[in-house]
Backbone as CSV, one residue per row, in Angstrom:
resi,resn,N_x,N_y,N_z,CA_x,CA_y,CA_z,C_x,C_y,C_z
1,UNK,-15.946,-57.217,-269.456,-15.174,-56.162,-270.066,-16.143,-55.205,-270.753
2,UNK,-15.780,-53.959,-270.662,-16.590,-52.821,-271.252,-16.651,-52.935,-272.515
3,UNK,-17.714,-52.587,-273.182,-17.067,-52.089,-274.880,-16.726,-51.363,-275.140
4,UNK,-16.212,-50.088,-274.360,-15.349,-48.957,-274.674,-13.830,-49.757,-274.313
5,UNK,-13.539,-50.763,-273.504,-12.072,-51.402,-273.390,-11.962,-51.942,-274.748
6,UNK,-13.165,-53.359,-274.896,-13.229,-54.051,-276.137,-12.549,-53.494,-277.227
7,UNK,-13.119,-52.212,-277.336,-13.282,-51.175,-278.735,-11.328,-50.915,-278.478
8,UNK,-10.646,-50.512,-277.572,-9.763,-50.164,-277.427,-8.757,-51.397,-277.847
9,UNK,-9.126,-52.554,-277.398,-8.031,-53.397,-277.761,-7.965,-53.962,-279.169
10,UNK,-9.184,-54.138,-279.821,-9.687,-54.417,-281.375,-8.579,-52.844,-281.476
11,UNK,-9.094,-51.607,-281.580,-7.777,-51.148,-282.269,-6.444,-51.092,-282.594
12,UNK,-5.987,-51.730,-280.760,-4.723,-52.048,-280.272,-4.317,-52.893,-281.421
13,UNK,-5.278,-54.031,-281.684,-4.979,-55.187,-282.109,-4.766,-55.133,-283.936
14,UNK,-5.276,-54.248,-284.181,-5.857,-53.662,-285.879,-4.169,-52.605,-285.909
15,UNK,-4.045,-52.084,-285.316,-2.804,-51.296,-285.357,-1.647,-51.916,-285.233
16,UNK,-1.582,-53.175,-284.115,-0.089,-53.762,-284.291,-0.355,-54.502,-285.493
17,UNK,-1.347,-55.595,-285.798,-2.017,-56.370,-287.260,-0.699,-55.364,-288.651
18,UNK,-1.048,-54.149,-288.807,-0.746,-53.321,-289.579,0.223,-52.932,-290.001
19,UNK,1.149,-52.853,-288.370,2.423,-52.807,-288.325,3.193,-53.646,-288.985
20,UNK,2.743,-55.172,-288.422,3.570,-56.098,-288.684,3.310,-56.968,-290.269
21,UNK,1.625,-56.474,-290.821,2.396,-56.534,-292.333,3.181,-55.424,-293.107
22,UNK,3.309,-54.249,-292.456,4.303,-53.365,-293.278,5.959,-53.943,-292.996
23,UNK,6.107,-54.334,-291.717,7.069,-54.968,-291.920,7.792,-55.789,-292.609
24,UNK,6.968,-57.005,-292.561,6.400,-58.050,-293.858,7.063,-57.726,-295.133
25,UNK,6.371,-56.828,-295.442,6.443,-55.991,-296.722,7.719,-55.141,-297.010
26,UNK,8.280,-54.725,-295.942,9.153,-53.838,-296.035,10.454,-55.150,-296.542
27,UNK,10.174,-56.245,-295.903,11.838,-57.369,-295.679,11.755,-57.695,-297.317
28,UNK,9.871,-58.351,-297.563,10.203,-58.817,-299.131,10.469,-57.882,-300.207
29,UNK,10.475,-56.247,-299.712,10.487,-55.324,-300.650,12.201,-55.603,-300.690
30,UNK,12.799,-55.408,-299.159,13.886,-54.895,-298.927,14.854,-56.016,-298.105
31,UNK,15.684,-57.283,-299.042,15.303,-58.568,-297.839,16.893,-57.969,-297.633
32,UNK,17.236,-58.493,-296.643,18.612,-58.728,-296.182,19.461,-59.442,-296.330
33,UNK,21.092,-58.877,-296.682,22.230,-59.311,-297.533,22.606,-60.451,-296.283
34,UNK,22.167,-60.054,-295.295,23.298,-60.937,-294.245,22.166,-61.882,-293.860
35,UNK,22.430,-63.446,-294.184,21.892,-64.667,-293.837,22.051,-65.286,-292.688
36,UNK,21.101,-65.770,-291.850,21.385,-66.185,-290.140,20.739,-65.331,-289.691
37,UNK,21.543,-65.481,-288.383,21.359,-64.294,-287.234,22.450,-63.860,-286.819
38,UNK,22.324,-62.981,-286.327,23.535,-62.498,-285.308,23.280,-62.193,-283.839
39,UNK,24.023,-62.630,-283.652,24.202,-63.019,-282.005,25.087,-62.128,-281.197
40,UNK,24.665,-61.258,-280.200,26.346,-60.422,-279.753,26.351,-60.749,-278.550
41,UNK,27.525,-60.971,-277.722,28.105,-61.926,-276.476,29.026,-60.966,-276.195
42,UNK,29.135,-60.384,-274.709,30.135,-59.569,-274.578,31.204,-60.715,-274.464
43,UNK,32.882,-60.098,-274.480,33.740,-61.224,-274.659,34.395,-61.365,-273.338
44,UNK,33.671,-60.901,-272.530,34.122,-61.014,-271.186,32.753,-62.613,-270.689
45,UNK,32.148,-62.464,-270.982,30.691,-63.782,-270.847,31.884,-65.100,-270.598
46,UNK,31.478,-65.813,-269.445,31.784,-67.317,-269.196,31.044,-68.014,-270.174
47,UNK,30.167,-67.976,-271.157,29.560,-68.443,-272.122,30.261,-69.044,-272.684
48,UNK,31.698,-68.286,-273.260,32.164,-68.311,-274.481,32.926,-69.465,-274.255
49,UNK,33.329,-69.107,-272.647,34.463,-70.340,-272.280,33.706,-71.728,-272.431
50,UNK,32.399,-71.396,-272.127,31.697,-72.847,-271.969,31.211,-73.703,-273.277
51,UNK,30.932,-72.813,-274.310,30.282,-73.010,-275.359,31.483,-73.232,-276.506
52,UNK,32.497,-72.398,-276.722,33.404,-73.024,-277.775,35.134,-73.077,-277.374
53,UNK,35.071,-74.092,-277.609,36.375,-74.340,-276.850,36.962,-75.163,-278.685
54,UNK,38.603,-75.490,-278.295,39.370,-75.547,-278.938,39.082,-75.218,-280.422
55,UNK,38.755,-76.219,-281.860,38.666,-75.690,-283.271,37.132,-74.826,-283.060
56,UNK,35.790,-75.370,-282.228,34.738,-74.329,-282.358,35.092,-72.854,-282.630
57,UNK,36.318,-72.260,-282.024,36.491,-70.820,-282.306,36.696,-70.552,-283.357
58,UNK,36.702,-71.363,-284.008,36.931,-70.852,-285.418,36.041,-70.323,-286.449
59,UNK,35.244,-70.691,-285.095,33.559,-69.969,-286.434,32.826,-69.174,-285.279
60,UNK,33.814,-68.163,-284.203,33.773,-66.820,-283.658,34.408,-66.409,-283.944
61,UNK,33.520,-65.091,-284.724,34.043,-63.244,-284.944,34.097,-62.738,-283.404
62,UNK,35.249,-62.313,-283.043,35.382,-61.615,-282.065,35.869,-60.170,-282.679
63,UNK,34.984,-59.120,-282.387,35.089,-57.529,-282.608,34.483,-57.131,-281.948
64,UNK,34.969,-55.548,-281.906,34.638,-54.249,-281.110,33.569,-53.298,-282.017
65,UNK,33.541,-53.857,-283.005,32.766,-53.300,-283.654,32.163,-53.618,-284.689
66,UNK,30.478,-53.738,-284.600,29.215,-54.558,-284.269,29.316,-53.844,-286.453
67,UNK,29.064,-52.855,-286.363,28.494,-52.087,-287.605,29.558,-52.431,-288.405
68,UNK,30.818,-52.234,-288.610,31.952,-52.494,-289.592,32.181,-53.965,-289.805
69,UNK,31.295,-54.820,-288.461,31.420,-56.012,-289.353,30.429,-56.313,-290.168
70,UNK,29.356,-56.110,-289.822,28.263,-56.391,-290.727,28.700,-55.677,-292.001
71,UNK,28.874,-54.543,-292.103,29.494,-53.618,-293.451,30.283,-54.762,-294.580
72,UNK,31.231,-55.395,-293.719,32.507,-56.117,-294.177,31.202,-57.669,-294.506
73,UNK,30.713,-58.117,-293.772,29.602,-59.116,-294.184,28.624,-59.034,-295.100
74,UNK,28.698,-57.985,-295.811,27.494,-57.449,-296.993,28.306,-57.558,-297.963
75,UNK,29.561,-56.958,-297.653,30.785,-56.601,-298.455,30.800,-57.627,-299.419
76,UNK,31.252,-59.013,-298.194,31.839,-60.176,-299.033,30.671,-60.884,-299.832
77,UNK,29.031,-60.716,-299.025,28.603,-61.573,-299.743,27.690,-60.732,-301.573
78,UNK,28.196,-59.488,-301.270,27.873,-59.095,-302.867,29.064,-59.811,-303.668
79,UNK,30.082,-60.012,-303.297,31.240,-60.242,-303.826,30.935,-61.561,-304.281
80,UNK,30.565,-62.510,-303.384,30.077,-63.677,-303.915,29.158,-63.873,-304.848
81,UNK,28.198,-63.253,-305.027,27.191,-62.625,-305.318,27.424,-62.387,-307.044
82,UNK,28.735,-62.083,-307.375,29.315,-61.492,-308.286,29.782,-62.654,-309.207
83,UNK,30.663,-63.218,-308.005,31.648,-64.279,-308.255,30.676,-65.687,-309.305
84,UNK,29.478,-65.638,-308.564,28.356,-66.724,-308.961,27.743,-66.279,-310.265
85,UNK,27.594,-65.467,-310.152,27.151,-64.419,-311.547,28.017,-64.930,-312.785
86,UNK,29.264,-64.510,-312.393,30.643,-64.675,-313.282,30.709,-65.685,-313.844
87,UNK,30.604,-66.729,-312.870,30.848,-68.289,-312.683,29.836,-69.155,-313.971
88,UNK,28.262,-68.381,-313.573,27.010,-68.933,-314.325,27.072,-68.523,-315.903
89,UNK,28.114,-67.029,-316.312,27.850,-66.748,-317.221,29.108,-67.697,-318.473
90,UNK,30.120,-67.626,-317.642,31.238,-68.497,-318.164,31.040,-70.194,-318.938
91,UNK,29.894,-70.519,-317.792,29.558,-71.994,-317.954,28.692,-72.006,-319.410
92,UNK,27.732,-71.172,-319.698,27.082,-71.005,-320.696,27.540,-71.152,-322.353
């Protein structure tokens, strides 16, 4: 390998490096309300049939819309959020 490639991928490599502690940085600056993952499955997928059948559905969100639930999932867990607050100060 050349050292003009070398030289190219050490930057490659120094630049994504960089990226991914600003990222880093950005989650512990800025972490996220919603815990897990999220997963999206169109609801047409044989998956669904295969994977949760009878009480399992009960812990699938089925929606059309991806953003208003998460909205509604931030929603509740400041609410909790609150509720625990409330809860800790009462006990005192």
């Amino acid at each position: 390998m050349s050292d003009k490639i070398k030289k190219e991928l050490e930057d490659i490599i120094k630049e994504i490096t960089e990226e991914a502690k600003s990222v880093v940085k950005d989650y512990a600056d800025n972490p996220s309300e919603i815990s897990g993952s999220t997963i999206s499955i169109h609801d047409t997928s044989p998956y669904l049939e295969e994977r949760w059948t009878g009480e399992s559905w009960k812990k699938v969100i089925h929606t059309d819309d991806m953003g208003k639930l998460l909205k509604d999932v931030e929603k509740h867990n400041k609410n909790r959020k609150k509720q625990k607050k409330l809860g800790n100060k009462q006990k005192k």
